[in-house]
N, C-alpha and C positions, 0 to 999 in steps of 0.2 A: 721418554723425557728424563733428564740426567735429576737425579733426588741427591736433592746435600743435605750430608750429614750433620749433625750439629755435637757440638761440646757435649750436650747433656746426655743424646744417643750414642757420643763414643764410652760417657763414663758408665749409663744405662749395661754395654755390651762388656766392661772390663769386671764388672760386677759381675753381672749374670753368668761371666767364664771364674773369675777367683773365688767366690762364695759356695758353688757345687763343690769346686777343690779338698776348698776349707774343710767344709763338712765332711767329707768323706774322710778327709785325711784324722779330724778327731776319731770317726768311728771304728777306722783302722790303729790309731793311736800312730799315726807320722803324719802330723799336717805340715809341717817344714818342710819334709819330704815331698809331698805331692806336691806344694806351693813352687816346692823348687824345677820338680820335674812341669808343669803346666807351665813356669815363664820360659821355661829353655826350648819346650815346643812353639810356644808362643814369637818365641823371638828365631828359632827358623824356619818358622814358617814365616813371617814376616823378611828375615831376610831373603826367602823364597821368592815371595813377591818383588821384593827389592831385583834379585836377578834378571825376571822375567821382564822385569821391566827394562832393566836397562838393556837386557840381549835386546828388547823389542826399538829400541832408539839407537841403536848404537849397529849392530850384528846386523840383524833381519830389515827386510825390503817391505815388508807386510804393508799395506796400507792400513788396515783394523788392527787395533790393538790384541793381544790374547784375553784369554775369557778370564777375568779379576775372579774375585772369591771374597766377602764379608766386603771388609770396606774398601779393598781395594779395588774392586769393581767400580766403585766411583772414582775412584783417581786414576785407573784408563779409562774411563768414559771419559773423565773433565779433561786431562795432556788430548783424547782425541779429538775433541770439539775445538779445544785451543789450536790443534794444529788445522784443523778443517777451515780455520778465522782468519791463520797466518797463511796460509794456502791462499785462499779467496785473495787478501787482501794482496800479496807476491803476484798473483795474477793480473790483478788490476793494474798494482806497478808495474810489471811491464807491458803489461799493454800501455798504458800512457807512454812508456820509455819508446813503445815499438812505433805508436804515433808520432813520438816526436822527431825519432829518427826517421820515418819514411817523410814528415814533411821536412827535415833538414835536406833531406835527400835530393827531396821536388826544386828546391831552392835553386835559380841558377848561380847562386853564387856560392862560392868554398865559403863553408863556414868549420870555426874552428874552436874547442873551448881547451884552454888554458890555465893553470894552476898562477898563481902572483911571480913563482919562478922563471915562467913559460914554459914551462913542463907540459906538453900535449897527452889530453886527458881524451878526447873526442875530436873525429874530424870528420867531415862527408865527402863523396869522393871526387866533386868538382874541387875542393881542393887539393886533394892527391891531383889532381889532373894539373891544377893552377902551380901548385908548386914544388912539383916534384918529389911531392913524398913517399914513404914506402909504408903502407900501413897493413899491418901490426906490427912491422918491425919499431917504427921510429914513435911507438905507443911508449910515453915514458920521457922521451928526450926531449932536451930543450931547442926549442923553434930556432932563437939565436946559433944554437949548434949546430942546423942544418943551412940556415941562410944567414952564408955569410956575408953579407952588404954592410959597410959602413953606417951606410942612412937607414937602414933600418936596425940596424943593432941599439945606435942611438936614441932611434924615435921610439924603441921597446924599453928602454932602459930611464928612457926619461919621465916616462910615465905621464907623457900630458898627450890626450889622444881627444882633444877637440876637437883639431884638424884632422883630415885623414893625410895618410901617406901616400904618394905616387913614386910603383917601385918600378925597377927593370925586371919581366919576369926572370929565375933564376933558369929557368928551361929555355928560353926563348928571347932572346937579346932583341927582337926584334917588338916586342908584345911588351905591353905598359899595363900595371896591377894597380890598381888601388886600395887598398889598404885601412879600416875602421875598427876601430879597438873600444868596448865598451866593458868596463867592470863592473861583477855584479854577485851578489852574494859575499861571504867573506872574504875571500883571495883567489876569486876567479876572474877570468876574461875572456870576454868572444871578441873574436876576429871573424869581422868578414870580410870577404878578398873578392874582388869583380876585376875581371878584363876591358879596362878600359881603350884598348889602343883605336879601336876604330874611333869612339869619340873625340880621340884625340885627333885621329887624324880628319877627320871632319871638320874639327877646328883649326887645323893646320890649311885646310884647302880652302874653309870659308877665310881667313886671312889673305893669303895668298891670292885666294879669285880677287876680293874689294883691294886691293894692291894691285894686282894685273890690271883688271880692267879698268880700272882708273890710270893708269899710264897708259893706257892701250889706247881710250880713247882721246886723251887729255893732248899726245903727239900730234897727231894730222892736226886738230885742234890749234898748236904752237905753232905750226908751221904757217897753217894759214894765217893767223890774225898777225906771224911778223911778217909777211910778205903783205898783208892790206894797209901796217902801219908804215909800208917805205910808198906809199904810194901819195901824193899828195893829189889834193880835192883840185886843182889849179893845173896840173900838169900834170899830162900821161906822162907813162913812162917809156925810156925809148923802145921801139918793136921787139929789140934781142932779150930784152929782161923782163918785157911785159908775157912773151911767149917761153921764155922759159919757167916764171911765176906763175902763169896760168896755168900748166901744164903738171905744174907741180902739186899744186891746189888741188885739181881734178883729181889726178891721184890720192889724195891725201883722202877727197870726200868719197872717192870710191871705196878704199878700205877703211874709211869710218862706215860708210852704209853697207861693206858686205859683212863686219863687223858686229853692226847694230843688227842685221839678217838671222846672222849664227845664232846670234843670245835667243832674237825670237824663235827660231826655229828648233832651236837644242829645248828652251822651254815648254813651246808648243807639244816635241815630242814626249818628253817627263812630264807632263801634268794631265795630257791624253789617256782616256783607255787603251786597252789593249785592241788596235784594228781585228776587223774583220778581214780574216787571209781568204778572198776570194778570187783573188785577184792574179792571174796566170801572166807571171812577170816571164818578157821573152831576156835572157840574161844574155846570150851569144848578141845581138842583135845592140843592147846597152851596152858592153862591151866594145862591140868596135865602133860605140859614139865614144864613147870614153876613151878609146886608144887614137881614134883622130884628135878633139883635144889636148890629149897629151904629147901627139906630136907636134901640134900648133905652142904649146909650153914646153916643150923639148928644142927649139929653135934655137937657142944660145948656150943650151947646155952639152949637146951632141952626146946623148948618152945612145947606146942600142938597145931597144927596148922591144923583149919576144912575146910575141904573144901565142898561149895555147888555150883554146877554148874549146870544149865539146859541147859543138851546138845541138845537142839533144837532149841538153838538157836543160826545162826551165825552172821555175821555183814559184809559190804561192805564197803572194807575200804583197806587200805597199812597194809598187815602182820606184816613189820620188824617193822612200825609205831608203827604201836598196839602191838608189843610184847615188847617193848621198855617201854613203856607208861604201859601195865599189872605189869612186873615183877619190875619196879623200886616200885611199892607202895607195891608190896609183899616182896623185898627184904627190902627196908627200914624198916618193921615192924619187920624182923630177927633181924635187925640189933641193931635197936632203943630199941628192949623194952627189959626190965632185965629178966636174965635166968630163965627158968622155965613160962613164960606166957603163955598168949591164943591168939591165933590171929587165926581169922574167914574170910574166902575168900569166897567171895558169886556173886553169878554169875545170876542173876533172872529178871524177868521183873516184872515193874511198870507199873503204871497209865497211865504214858506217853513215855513208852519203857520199854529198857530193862535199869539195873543199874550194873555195878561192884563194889564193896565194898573191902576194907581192915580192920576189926576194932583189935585192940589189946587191953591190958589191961595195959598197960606201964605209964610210968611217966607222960604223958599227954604235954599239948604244951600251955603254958600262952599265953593270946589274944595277945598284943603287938607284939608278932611275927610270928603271925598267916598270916597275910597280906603278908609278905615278905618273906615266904618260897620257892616261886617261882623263888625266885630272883638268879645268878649263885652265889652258893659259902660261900650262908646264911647259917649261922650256928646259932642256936639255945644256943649250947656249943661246943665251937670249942674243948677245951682238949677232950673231951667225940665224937666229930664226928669222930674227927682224929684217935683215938681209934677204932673205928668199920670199919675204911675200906673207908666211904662213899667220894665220891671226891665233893660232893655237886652242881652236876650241874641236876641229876636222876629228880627232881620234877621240874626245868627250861625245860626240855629236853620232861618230862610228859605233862608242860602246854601247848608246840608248838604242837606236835601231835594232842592231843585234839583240841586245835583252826582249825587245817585244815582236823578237823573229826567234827565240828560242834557241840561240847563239851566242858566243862571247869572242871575244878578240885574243889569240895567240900570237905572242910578239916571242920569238926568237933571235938574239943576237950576239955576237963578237965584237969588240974593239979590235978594228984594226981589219977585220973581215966581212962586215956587212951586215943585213939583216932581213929576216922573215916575218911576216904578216900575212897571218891567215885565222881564217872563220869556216866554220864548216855547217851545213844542216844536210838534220836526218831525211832517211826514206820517205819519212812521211810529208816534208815536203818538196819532193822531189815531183815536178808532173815533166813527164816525158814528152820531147814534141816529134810530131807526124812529118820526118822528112819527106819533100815531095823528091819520086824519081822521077827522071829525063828518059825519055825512050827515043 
C-alpha cells in the first residue's frame, strides 16, 4: 500500500541528515565544510533520482517504475498508480469508442460527424459506400469539397436542417439519398445519409398505378354510357348502329372484365403464400396450347412464329402459374411487333437448367424503360398499347409467378432490332418426362 509522506516526516528526515553533519563538522572544527559537502551529496543524489525518473517516462518501455530510494520510493509508487488509473480509465474509453463505432458500423445507414466547417471528423462505411468517399484519405476535408451539388452546398451552408434533403447520389445518377443533419455538442454535426430510391420509386408506381387504372377502367366505362345516351327509351335505333354499338359495348365490357380478372388475380398471387411445388407441369404439351392460340391472335398480324420445345422436359411448379407467366411473353410478342415479323419460342436447357425464351424482330424497347416494364400498367406508348389489346398488368403478373417459382424476368433489347424475354429454372426443378418409344 502506497504510505504518504507528510511535511513533518520530510522535515523530521532533513533534520536527522543536517544535525549528524553539524556535529561532526564542530568536532572536526569545519562544520561549513561538511554542511557544504552533505547538501551537494544531497542534491545529486536527488538530481539522480530526478534522472531515473525521467529516463523511466520518457527513454524506457518498462511498465514498473525503477526501485526509488528514501522518498522517492513514494513518488514512483504515486506517478505509477496514477498511471495504472489513466490506463484503466484510456481503456474504458475506447472501449466505449470501440462500441460506438461497431454500432455506427451496424447502422444501415452512412453516418457521418462533422466539425461546424464540415470538416469530416468520423464516418462509417455505408457511407463511403453511399458517397463515394475515400477514407482516411478524405479524413480532414470538407464534405462541400467533395460533393459538389449546388443543393446540397446550399442546404449545408444554410444551416437550417429541419427538413432533410433529397440528393442525386454523387456515384450513381440513378439512386436518390436522403440526407438529415443534426447539430450537437459545441460545433459539431451528424449527418445521416439513407438510400431512398426504392421508396421513391414505389411512390412513383403507387401514383402511376391509381392514374392508370383509373383511365383504364373509366374508358370502356365512356364508351358505353355514350352509346346508351344516343339511344332513346321510344325508338330503336336503326339495325346498322344498333349492331355496330352493341358490338362495341361487348367489347369494351370484355376488357373491363378481363381487366377487373388481372387485378384480382396479380392480387390473389402477391398476397398468397408460397404454393406447394408438387405438381409435375407437362410444359411441351402447354406450349403447343399456347402456340395454337397464338396462331388464332396471329390472324391479322402474319408474323412467323418458330417454335422449339424439348419435350423432355417438364417442371414442378403451379400449371395456371406457369401458363399465365408462358403465354403473356408469347402474346406480347403478337401483339408488340409490326406485321409480318418473326418471333422464335424456345423451350431448352442451359448450363444451369432449363430456359424459356420469346425473341422477336420488332421495334425494340429504349433502356430508360426497360427497368419499369414490370410495373402494373407501364406503357412504353400508351396510343400504340391501347391499340393492340394489351391492359398492361401481363409482364407485373409474369414477374410474381416467377418470384414464387424461384425465377425472375430477363428482358433483352434494341431499338430498332427487337427483343428477348426470357426466364430460366434450376436443376432442381427440372423433372424429366418418360418418352414413350414406337416399335
Amino acid at each position: 500500500m502506497l504510505r504518504i509522506v507528510s511535511k513533518q516526516e520530510l522535515v523530521k528526515r532533513l533534520f536527522g541528515y543536517f544535525i549528524p553533519l553539524t556535529l561532526i563538522g564542530v568536532l572536526l572544527g569545519a562544520p561549513f565544510l561538511l554542511l557544504w559537502l552533505g547538501t551537494l551529496s544531497l542534491l545529486v543524489w536527488n538530481y539522480r533520482q530526478l534522472f531515473r525518473l525521467s529516463d523511466w517516462l520518457t527513454e524506457q518501455r518498462k511498465y514498473y517504475p525503477p526501485e526509488g530510494e528514501g522518498v522517492w520510493e513514494q513518488v514512483f509508487e504515486g506517478i505509477y498508480r496514477l498511471q495504472q488509473r489513466n490506463r484503466r480509465k484510456r481503456n474504458e474509453l475506447a472501449d466505449v469508442i470501440r462500441r460506438f463505432r461497431e454500432g455506427a458500423e451496424a447502422v444501415p445507414d452512412g453516418v457521418l460527424v462533422l466539425q461546424d466547417d464540415l470538416a469530416i471528423v468520423w464516418c462509417n462505411k455505408e457511407s463511403i459506400a453511399l458517397l463515394g468517399l475515400q477514407w482516411p484519405l478524405d479524413h480532414g476535408q470538407r464534405l462541400d469539397n467533395l460533393i459538389r451539388r449546388p443543393d446540397f452546398i446550399n442546404y449545408m451552408r444554410s444551416k437550417e436542417y429541419l427538413e432533410p434533403l433529397e440528393l442525386q447520389s454523387p456515384i450513381d445518377a440513378h439512386s436518390v439519398l436522403e440526407v438529415r443533419v443534426t447539430p450537437y455538442a459545441a460545433s459539431q454535426l451528424m449527418m445521416v445519409v439513407r438510400d431512398v430510391t426504392l421508396i421513391k420509386q414505389l411512390e412513383e408506381m403507387r401514383r402511376d398505378f391509381i392514374a392508370n387504372v383509373s383511365h383504364e377502367l373509366r374508358t370502356p366505362l365512356t364508351v358505353m354510357s355514350g352509346y346508351l345516351e344516343m339511344f332513346d327509351p321510344d325508338m330503336a335505333p336503326p339495325p346498322a348502329m344498333w349492331g355496330k354499338a352493341q358490338q362495341t359495348m361487348l367489347e369494351q365490357c370484355k376488357r373491363m372484365a378481363s381487366l377487373v380478372e388481372q387485378l384480382l388475380a396479380l392480387a390473389r398471387i402477391e398476397n398468397s403464400d408460397k404454393p406447394d411445388f408438387e405438381e409435375e407441369v407437362d410444359i411441351s404439351d402447354m406450349l403447343m396450347n399456347i402456340y395454337r392460340e397464338a396462331e388464332q391472335l396471329n390472324q391479322e398480324k402474319h408474323h412467323s412464329i418458330e417454335l422449339n420445345v424439348d419435350e423432355s422436359i417438364n417442371i414442378i411448379g403451379k400449371e395456371q402459374e406457369l401458363r399465365s407467366a408462358f403465354s403473356n411473353l408469347v402474346f406480347n410478342a403478337i401483339r408488340y411487333t409490326p406485321e409480318g415479323g418473326e418471333i422464335i419460342i424456345t423451350w431448352q436447357k442451359n448450363g444451369r437448367g432449363v430456359e424459356f425464351s420469346v425473341e422477336d424482330n420488332g421495334d425494340g424497347i429504349a433502356p430508360e424503360h426497360i427497368h419499369r416494364l414490370t410495373e402494373r400498367f407501364y406503357r412504353v406508348d400508351q396510343a400504340r398499347s391501347r391499340d393492340t389489346g394489351g391492359s398492361g398488368l401481363g409482364l407485373a403478373i409474369t414477374k410474381h409467378v416467377l418470384s414464387r417459382h424461384d425465377s425472375h424476368l430477363n428482358i433483352s433489347s434494341k431499338v430498332g432490332e427487337g427483343s428477348v424475354f426470357s426466364f430460366s429454372f434450376s436443376n432442381e426443378r427440372i423433372k424429366n418426362k418418360k418418352l414413350e418409344t414406337e416399335f
